[in-house]
Backbone as JSON Lines, residues from 0, in Angstrom:
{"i":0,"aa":"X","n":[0.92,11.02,-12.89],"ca":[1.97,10.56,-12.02],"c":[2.03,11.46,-10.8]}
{"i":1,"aa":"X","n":[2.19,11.09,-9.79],"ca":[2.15,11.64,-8.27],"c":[3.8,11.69,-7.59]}
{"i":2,"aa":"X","n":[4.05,12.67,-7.51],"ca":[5.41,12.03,-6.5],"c":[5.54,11.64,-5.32]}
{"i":3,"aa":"X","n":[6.68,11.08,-5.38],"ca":[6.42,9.85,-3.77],"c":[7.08,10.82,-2.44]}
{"i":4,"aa":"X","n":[7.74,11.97,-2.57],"ca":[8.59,12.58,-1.87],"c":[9.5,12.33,-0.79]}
{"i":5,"aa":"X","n":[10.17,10.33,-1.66],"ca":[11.04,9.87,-0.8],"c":[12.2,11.37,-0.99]}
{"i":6,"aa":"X","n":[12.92,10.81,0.23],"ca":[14.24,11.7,0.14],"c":[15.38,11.24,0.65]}
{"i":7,"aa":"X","n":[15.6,9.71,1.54],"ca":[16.05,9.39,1.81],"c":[15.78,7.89,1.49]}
{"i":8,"aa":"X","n":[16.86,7.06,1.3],"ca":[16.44,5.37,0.9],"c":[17.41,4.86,2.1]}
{"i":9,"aa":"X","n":[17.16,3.79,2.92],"ca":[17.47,2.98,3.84],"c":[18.89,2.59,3.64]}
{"i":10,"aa":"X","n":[19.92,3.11,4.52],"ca":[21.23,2.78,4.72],"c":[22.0,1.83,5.55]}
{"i":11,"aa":"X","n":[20.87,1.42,5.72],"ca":[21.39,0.07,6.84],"c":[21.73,0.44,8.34]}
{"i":12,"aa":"X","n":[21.36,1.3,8.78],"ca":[21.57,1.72,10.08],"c":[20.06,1.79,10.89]}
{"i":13,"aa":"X","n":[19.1,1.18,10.35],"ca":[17.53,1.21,11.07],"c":[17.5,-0.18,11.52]}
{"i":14,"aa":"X","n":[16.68,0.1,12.92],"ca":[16.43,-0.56,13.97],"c":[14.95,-0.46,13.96]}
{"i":15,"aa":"X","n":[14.16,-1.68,14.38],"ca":[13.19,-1.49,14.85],"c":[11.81,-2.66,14.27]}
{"i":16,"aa":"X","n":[10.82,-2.66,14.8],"ca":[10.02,-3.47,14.26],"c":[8.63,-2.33,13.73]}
{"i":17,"aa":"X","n":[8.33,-2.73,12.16],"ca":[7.86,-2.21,11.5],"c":[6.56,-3.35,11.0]}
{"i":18,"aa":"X","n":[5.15,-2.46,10.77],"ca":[4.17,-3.46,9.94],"c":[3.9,-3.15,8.94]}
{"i":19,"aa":"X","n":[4.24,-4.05,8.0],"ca":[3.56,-3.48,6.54],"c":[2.36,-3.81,6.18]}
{"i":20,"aa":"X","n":[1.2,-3.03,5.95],"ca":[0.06,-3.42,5.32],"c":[0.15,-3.21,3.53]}
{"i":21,"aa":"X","n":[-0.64,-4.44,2.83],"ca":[-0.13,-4.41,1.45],"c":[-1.88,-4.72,1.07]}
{"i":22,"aa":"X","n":[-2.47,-3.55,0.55],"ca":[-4.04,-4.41,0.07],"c":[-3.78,-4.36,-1.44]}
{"i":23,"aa":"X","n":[-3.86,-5.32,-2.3],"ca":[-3.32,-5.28,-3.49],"c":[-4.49,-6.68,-4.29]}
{"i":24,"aa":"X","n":[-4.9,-6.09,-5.22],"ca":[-6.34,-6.96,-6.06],"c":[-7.23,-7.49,-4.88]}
{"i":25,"aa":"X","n":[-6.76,-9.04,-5.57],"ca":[-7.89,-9.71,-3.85],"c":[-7.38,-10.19,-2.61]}
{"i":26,"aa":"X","n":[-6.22,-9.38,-2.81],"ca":[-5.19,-10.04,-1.37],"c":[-5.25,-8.97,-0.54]}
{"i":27,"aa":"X","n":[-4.71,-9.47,1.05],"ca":[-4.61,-8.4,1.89],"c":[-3.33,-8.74,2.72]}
{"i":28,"aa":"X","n":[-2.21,-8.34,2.61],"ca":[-0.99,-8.98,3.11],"c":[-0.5,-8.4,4.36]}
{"i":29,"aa":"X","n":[-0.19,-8.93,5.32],"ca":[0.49,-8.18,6.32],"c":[1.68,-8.61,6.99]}
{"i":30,"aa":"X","n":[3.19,-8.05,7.16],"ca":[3.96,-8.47,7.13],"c":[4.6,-7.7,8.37]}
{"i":31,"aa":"X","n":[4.89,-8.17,9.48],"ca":[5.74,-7.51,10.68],"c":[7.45,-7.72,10.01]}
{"i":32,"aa":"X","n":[8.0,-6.44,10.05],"ca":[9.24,-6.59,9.39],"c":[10.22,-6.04,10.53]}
{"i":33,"aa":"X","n":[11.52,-6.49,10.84],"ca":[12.18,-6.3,12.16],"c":[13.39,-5.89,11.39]}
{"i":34,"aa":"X","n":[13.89,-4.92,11.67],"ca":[15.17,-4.05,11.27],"c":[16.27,-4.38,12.13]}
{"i":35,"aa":"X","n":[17.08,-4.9,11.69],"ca":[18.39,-4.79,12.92],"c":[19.66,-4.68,12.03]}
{"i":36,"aa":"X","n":[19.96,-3.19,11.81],"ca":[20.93,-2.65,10.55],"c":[21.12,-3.11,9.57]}
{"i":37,"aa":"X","n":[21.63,-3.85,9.03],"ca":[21.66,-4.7,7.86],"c":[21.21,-6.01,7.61]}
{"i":38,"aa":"X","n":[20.73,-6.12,8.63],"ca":[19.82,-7.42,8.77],"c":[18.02,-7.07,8.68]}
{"i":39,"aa":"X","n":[17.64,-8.01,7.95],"ca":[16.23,-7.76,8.19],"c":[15.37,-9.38,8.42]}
{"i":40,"aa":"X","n":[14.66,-9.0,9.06],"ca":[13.75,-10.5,9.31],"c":[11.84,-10.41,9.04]}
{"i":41,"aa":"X","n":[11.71,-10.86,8.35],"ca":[9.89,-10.93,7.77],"c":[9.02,-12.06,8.02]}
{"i":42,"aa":"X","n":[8.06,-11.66,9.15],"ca":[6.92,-12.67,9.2],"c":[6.11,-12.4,8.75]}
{"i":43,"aa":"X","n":[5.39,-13.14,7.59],"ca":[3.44,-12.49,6.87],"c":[2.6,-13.57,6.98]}
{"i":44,"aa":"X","n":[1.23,-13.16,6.52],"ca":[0.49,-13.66,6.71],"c":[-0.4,-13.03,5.28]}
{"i":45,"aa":"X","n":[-0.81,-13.72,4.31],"ca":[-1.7,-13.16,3.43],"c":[-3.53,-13.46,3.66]}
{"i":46,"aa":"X","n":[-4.22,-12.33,3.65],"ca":[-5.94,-12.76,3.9],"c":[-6.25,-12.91,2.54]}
{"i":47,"aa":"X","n":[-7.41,-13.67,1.94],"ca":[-8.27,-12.89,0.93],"c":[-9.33,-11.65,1.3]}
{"i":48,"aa":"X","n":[-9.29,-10.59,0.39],"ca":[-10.28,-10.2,0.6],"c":[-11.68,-10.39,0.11]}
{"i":49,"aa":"X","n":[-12.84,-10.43,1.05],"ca":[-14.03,-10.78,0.65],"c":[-14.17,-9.92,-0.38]}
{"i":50,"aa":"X","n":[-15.6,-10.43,-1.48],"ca":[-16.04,-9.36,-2.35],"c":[-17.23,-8.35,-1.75]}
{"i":51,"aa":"X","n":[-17.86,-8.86,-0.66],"ca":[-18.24,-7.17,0.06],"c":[-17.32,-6.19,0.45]}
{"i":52,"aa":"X","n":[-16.41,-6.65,0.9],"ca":[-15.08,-5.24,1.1],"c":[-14.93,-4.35,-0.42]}
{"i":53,"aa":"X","n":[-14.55,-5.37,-1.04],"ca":[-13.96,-4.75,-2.43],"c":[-15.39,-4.2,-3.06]}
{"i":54,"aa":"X","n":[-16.29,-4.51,-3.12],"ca":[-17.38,-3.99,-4.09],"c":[-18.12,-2.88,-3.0]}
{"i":55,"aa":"X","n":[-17.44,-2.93,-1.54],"ca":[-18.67,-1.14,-1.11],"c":[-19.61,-1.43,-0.68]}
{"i":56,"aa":"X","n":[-20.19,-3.34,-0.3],"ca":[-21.42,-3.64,0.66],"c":[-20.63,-3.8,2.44]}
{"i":57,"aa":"X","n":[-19.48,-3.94,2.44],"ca":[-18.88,-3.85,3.59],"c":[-18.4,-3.17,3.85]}
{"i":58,"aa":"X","n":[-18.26,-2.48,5.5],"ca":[-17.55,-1.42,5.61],"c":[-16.14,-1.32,5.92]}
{"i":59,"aa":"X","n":[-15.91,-0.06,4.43],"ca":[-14.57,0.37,4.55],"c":[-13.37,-0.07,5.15]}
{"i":60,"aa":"X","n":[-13.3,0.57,6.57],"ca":[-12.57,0.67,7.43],"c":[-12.19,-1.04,8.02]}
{"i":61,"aa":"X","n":[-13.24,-2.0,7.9],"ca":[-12.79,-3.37,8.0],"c":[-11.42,-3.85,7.04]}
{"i":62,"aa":"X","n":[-10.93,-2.92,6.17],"ca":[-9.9,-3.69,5.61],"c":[-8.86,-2.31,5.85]}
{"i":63,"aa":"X","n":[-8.78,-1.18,6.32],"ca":[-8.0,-0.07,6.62],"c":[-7.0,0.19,5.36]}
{"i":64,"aa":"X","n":[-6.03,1.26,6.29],"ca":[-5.12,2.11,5.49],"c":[-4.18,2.9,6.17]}
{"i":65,"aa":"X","n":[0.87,9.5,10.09],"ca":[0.97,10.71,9.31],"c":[-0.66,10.73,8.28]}
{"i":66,"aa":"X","n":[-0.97,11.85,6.94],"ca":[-2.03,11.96,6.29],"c":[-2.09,10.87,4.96]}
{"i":67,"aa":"X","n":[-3.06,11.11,4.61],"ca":[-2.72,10.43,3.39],"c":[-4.53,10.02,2.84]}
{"i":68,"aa":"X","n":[-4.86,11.05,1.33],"ca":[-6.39,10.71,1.14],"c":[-6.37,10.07,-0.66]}
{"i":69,"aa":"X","n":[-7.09,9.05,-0.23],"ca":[-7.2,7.92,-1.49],"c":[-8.16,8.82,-2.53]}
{"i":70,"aa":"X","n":[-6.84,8.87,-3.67],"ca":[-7.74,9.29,-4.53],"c":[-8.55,8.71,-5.21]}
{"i":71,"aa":"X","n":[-8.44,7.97,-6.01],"ca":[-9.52,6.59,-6.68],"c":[-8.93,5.71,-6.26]}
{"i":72,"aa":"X","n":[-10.18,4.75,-6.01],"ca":[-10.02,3.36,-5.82],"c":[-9.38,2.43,-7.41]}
{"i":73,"aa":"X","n":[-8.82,1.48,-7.67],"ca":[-8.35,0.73,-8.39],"c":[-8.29,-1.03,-8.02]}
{"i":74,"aa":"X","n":[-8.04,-2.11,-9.03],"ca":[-7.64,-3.08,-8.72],"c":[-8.89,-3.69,-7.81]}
{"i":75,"aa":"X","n":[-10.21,-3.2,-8.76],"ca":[-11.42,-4.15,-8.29],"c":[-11.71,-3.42,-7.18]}
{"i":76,"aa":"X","n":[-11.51,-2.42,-6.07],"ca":[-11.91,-1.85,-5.34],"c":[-12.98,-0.64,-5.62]}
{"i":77,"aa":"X","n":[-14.03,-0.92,-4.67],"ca":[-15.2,0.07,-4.88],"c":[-16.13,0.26,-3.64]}
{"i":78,"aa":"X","n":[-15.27,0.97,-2.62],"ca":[-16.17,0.68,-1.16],"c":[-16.33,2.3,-1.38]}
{"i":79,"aa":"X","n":[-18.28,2.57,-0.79],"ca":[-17.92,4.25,-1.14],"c":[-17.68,4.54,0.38]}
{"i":80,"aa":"X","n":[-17.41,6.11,0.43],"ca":[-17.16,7.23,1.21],"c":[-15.95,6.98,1.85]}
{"i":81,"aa":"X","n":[-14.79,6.5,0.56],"ca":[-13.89,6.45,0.91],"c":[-12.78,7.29,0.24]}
{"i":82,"aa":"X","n":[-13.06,7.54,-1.17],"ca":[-12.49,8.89,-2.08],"c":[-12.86,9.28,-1.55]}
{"i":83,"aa":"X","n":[-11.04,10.55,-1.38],"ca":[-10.9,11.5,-0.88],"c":[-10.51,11.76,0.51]}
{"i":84,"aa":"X","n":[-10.54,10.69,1.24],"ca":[-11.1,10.46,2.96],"c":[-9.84,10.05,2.99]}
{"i":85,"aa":"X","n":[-9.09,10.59,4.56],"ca":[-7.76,10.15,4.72],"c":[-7.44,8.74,6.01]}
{"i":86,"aa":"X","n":[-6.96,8.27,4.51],"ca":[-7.03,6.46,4.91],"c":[-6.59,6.28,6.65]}
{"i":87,"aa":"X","n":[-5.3,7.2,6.42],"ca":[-4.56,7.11,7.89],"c":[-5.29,7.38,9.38]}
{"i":88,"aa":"X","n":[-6.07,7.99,9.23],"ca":[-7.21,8.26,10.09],"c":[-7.92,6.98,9.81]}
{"i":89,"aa":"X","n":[-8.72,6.63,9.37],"ca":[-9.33,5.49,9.23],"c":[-8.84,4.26,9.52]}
{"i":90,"aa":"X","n":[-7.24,3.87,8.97],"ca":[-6.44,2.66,10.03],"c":[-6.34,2.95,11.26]}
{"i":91,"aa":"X","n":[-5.79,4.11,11.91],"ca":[-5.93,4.75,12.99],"c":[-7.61,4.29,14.06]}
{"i":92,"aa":"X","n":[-8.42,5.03,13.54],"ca":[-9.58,4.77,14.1],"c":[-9.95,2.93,14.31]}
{"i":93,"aa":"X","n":[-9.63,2.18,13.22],"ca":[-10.17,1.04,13.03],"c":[-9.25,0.04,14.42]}
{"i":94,"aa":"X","n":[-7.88,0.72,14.36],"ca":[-7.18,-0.2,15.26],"c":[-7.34,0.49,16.77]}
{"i":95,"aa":"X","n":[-7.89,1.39,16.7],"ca":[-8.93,2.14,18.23],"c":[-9.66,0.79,18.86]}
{"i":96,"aa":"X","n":[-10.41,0.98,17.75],"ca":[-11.8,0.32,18.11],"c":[-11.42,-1.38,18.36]}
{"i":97,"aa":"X","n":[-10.33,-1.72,17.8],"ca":[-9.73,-3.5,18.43],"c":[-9.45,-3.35,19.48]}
{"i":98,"aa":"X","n":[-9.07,-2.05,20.01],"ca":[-8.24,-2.02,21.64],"c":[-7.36,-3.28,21.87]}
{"i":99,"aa":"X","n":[-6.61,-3.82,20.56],"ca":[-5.74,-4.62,21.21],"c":[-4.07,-4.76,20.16]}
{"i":100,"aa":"X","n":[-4.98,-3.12,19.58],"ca":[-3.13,-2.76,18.56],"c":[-2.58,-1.9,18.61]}
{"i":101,"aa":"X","n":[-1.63,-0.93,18.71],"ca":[-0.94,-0.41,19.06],"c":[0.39,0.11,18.33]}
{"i":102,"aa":"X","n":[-0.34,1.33,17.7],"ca":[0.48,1.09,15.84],"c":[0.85,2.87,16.05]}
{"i":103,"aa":"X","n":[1.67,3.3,15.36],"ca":[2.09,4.51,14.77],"c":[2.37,4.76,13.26]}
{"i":104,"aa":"X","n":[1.43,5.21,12.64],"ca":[1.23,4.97,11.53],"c":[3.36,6.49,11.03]}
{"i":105,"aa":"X","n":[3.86,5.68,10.36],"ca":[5.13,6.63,9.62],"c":[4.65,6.94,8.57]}
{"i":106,"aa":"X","n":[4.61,5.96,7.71],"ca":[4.44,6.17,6.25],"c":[2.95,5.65,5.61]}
{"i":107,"aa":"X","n":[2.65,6.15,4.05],"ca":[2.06,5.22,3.36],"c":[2.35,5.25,1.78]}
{"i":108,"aa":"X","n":[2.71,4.4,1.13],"ca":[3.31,4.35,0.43],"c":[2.71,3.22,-1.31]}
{"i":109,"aa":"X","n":[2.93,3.47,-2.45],"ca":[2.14,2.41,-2.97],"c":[3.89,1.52,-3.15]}
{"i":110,"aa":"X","n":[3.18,0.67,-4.18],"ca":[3.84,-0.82,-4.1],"c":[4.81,-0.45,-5.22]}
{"i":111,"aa":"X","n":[4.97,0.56,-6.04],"ca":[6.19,0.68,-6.68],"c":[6.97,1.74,-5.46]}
{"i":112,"aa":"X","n":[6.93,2.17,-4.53],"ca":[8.14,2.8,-3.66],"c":[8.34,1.67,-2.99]}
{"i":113,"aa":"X","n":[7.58,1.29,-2.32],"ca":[7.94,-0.1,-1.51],"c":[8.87,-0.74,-2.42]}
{"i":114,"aa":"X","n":[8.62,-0.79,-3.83],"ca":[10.01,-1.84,-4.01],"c":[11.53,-1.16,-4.02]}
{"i":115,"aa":"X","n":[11.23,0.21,-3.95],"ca":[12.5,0.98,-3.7],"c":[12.97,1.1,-2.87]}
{"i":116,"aa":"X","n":[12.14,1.27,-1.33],"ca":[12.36,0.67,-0.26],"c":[13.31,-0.86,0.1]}
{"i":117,"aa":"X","n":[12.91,-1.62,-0.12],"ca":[13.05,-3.01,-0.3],"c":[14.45,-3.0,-0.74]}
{"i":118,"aa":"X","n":[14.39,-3.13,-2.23],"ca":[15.89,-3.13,-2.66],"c":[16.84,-2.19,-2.19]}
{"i":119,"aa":"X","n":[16.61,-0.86,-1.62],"ca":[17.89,-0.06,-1.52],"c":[17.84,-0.31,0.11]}
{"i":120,"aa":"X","n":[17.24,-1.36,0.84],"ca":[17.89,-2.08,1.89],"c":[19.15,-3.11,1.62]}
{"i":121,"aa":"X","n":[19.27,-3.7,0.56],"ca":[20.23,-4.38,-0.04],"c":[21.4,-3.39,-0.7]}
{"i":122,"aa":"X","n":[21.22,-2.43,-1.51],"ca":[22.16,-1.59,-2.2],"c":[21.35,-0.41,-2.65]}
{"i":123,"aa":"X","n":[21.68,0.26,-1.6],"ca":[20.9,1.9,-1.45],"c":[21.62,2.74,-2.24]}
{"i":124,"aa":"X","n":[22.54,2.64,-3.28],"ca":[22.98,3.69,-4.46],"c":[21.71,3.86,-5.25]}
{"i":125,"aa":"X","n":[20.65,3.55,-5.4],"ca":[19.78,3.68,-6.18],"c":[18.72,4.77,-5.69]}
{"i":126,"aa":"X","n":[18.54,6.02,-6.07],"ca":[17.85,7.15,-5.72],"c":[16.51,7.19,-6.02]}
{"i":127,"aa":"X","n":[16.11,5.78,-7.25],"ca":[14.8,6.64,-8.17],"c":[14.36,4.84,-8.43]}
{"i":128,"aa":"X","n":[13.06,5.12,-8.44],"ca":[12.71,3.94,-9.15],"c":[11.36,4.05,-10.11]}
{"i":129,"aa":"X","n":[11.7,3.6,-11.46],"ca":[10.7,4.36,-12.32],"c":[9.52,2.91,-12.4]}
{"i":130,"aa":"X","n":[8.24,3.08,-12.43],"ca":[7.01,2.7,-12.63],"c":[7.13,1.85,-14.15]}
{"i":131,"aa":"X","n":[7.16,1.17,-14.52],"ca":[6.68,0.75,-15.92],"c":[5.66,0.09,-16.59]}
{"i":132,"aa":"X","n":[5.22,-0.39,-15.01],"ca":[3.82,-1.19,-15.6],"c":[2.47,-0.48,-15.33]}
{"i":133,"aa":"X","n":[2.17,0.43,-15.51],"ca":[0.82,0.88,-15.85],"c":[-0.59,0.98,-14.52]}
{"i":134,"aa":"X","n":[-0.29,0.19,-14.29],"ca":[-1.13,-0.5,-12.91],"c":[-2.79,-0.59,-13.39]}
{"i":135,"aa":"X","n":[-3.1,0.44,-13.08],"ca":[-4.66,0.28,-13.64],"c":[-5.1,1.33,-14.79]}
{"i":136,"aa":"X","n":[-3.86,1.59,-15.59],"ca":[-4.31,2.12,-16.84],"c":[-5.59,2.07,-17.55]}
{"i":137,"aa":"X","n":[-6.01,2.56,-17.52],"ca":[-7.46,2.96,-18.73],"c":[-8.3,2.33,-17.4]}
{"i":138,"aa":"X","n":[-8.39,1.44,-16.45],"ca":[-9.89,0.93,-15.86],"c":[-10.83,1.79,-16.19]}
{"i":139,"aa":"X","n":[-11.17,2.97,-15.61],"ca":[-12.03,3.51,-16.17],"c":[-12.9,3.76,-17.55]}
{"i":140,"aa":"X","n":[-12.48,3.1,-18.56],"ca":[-13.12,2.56,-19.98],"c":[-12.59,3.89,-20.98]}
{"i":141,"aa":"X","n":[-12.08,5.06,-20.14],"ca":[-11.79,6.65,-20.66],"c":[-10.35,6.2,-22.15]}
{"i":142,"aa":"X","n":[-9.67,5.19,-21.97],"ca":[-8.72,4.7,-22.83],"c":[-9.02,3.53,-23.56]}
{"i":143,"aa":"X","n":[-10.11,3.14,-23.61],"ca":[-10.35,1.41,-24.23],"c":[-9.88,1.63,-25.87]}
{"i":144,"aa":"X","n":[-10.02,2.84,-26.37],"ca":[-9.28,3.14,-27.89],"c":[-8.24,2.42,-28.01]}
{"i":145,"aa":"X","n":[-7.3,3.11,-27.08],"ca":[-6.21,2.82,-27.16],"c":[-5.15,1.56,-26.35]}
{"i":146,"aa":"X","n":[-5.91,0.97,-25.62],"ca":[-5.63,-0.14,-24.61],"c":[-4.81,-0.9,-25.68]}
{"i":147,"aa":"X","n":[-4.22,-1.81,-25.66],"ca":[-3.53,-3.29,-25.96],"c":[-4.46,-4.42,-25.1]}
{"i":148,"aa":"X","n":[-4.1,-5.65,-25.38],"ca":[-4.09,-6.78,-24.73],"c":[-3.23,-6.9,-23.12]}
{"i":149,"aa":"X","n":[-2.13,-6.29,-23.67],"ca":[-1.4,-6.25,-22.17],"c":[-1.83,-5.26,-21.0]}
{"i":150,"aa":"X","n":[-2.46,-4.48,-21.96],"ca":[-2.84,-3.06,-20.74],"c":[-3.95,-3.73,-19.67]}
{"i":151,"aa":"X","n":[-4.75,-4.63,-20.93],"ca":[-6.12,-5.17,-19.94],"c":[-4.98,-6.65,-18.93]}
{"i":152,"aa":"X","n":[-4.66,-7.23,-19.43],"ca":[-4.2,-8.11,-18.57],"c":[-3.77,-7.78,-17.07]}
């Protein structure tokens, strides 16, 4: 387990237009999200991702990512010389090279803070949000002893 070193959860006083990038199995989601205090407004758009991205015959930086270095890949992802390498630099660089985006990378975050995010835009008494589903437990074959049916699902 990694900590997320939120320290603050959203009180309804943020302004502003924000992009979320979400790469998650074979999806690639991107969502411009517009803050106006207690209001929020969401436009997305979901890609598939090809299986050269995900399997490491395409490069990396075609699907991107302050610091921040990927420790293992998960969830069918396997592009190399990318463990270890800090993603944020690499979204950074990738949206260089479009010369037609214009981003400040704040955060990066996985998809169980994001939902803490999310909800404590609605009712921010909530400080903590605990993980329960496993995510890519055992992939590596290091647990297949002990796996369940649900672990592989």
């Amino acid at each position: 387990m990694l900590p997320s070193y939120v320290r603050a959860v959203p009180n309804g006083k943020e302004f502003g237009d924000f992009l979320a990038l979400d790469l998650g199995g074979t999806n690639f989601r991107v969502l411009l999200i517009r803050l106006k205090g207690k209001e929020a407004e969401m436009i997305g758009k979901i890609f598939r991702v090809p299986e050269s991205v995900m399997r490491g015959s395409g490069e990396a930086a075609e699907i991107f990512f302050y610091s921040a270095k990927l420790i293992t890949w998960t969830k069918g992802f396997n592009a190399s010389g990318v463990e270890g390498s800090d993603v944020v630099s690499m979204l950074r660089d990738a949206c260089k090279r479009r010369e037609d985006i214009d981003i400040d990378v704040v955060a990066v975050l996985n998809d169980t803070v994001g939902t803490l995010m999310a909800c404590a835009f609605k009712e921010n008494s909530c400080q903590m949000i605990i993980n329960t589903e496993w995510g890519a437990f055992g992939d590596d074959g290091a647990l297949d002893s002990i796996r369940t049916d649900f672990d592989k699902a």
